[in-house]
C-alpha positions in Angstrom: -17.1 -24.2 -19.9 -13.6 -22.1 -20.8 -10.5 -23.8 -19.2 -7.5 -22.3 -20.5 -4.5 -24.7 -20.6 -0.8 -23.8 -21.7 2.3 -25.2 -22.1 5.3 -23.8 -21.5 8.7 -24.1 -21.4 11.7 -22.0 -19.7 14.2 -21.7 -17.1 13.7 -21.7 -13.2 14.6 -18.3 -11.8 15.5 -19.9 -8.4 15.3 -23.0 -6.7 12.2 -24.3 -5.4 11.3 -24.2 -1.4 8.6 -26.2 0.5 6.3 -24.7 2.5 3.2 -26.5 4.6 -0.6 -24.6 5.0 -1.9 -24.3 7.8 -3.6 -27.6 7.0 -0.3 -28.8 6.5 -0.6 -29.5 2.7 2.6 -28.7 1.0 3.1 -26.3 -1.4 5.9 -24.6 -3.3 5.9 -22.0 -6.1 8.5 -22.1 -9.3 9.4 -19.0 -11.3 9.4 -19.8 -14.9 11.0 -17.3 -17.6 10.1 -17.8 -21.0 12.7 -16.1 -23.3 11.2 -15.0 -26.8 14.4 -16.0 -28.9 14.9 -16.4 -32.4 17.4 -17.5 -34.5 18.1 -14.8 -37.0 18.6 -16.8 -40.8 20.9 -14.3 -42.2 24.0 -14.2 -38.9 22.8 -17.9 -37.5 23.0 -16.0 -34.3 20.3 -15.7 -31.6 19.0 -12.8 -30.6 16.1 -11.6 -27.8 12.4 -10.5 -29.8 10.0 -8.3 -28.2 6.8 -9.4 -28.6 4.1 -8.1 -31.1 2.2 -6.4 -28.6 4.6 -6.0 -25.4 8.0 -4.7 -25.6 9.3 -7.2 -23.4 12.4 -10.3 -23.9 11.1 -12.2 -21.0 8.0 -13.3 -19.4 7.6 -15.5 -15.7 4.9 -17.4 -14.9 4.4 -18.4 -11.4 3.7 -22.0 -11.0 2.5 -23.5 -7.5 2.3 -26.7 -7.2 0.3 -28.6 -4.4 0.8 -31.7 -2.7 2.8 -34.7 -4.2 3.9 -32.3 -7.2 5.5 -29.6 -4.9 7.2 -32.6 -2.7 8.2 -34.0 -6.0 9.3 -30.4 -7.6 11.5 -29.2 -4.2 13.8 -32.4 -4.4 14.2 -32.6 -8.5 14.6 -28.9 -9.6 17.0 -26.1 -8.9 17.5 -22.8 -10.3 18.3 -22.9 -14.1 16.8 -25.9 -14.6 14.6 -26.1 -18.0 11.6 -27.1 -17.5 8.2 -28.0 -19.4 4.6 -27.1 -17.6 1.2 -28.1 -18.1 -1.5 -26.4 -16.6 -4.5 -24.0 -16.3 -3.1 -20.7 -16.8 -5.2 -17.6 -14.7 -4.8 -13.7 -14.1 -4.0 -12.9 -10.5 -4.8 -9.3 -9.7 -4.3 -7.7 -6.3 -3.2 -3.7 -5.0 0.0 -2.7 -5.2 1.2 -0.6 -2.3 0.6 3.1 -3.9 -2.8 1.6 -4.5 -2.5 0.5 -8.2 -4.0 -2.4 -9.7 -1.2 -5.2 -9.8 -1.2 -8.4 -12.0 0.7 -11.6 -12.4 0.3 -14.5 -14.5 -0.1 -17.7 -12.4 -0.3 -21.3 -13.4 -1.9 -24.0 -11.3 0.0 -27.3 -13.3 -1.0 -30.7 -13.9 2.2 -31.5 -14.8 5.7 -30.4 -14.3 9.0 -32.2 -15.7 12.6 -31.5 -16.8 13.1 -30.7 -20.4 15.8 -33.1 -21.3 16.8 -31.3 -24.7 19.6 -29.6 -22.1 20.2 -31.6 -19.9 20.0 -35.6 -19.1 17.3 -36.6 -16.5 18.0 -40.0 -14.5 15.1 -42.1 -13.1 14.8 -44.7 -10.9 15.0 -48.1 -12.9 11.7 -50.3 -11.9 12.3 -54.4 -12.2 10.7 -55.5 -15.2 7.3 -57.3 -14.9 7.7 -60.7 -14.3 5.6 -63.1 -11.8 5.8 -62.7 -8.0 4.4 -59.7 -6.0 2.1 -56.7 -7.7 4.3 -54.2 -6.0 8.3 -54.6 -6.4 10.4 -54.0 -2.8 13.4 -52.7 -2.8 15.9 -55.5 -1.7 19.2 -53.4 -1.0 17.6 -50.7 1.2 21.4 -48.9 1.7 22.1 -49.1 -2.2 18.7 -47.8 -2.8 18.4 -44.6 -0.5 21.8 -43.8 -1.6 20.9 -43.5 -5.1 17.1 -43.0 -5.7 16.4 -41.8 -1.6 13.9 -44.5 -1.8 13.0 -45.4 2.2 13.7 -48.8 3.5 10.7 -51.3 2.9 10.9 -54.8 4.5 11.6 -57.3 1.2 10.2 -60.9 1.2 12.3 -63.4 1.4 11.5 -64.4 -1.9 9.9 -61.4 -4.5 9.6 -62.7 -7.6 13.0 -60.7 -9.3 15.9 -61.5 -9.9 18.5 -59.7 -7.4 22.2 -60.5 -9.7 22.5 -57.6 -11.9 24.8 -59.1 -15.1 27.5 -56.5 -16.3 25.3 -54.5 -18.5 22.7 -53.7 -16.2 25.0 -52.3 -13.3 26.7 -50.1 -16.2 23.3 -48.7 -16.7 22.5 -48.2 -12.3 26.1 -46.4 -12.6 25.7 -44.3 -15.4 22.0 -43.3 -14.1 23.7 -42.7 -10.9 26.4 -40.3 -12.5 23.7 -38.7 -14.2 21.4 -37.5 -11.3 24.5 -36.1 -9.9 24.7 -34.1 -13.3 24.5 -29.7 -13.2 21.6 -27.6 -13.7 21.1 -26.7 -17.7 22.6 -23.8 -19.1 19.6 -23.2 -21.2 
């Protein structure tokens, strides 16, 4: 059995829109270009490379993403975002209008993140484990879909965590706040 996995890494050509089947599973394809860049020794500058066998700069992948990963893709990336995927890579070949054979390289992921070499990525803090409940609910519903757009749950009275954040961890909730409010990479 051949599966052919790849990694890679590169920018988002455009930002990410959902779309629903007709089965109404969602779905959304990303554009990934993959600059070939090197940094010449002798000027320290970068510069484009063709490829050995290609005289291209640039290639783009398309990557759809099904489900949970393309609900999770359309709210987290936007265009110029950097990006890392995993995934089966395939050949998609179809006919062009004047009738020629057309390909393009398509990757169905099993995993899609930020590449945070560019640019910070914030996450939702989770409690840490202590005893009480197997799944944590959120207490401050408001504070919580404003920052994270996590939905209201109903919270026990009593869930096991402590609710007083002490100085140092409502720096951190601020400063991961400010950073999911942070630009799209450069590259």
């Amino acid at each position: 059995m051949s599966d052919n996995t790849a990694t890679i890494v590169g920018n988002l050509t455009r930002t990410p829109v959902l779309r629903y089947t007709a089965n109404n599973i969602p779905v959304t394809d990303l554009m990934v270009a993959v600059n070939h860049r090197r940094k010449d020794p002798m000027t320290e500058q970068w510069r484009d490379v063709t490829c050995t066998y290609y005289d291209v700069t640039c290639t783009y992948y398309t990557v759809t993403c099904w489900r949970t990963l393309a609900e999770h893709a359309v709210r987290t990336f936007e265009k110029g975002h950097r990006v890392i995927v995993i995934g089966r890579m395939y050949v998609e070949e179809w006919t062009g209008r004047e009738g020629d054979v057309r390909q393009s390289i398509r990757i169905e992921p099993s995993s899609v993140g930020l590449d945070i070499r560019f640019s910070p990525a914030a996450v939702a803090p989770r409690p840490s484990v202590q005893a009480g409940p197997s799944v944590p609910s959120v207490r401050d519903t408001d504070d919580a879909v404003t920052r994270w757009g996590v939905p209201p749950t109903e919270a026990p009275d009593h869930d096991g965590y402590d609710d007083v954040l002490d100085e140092a961890e409502s720096a951190e909730v601020d400063e991961l706040a400010r950073l999911t409010t942070a630009p799209a990479s450069s590259g």
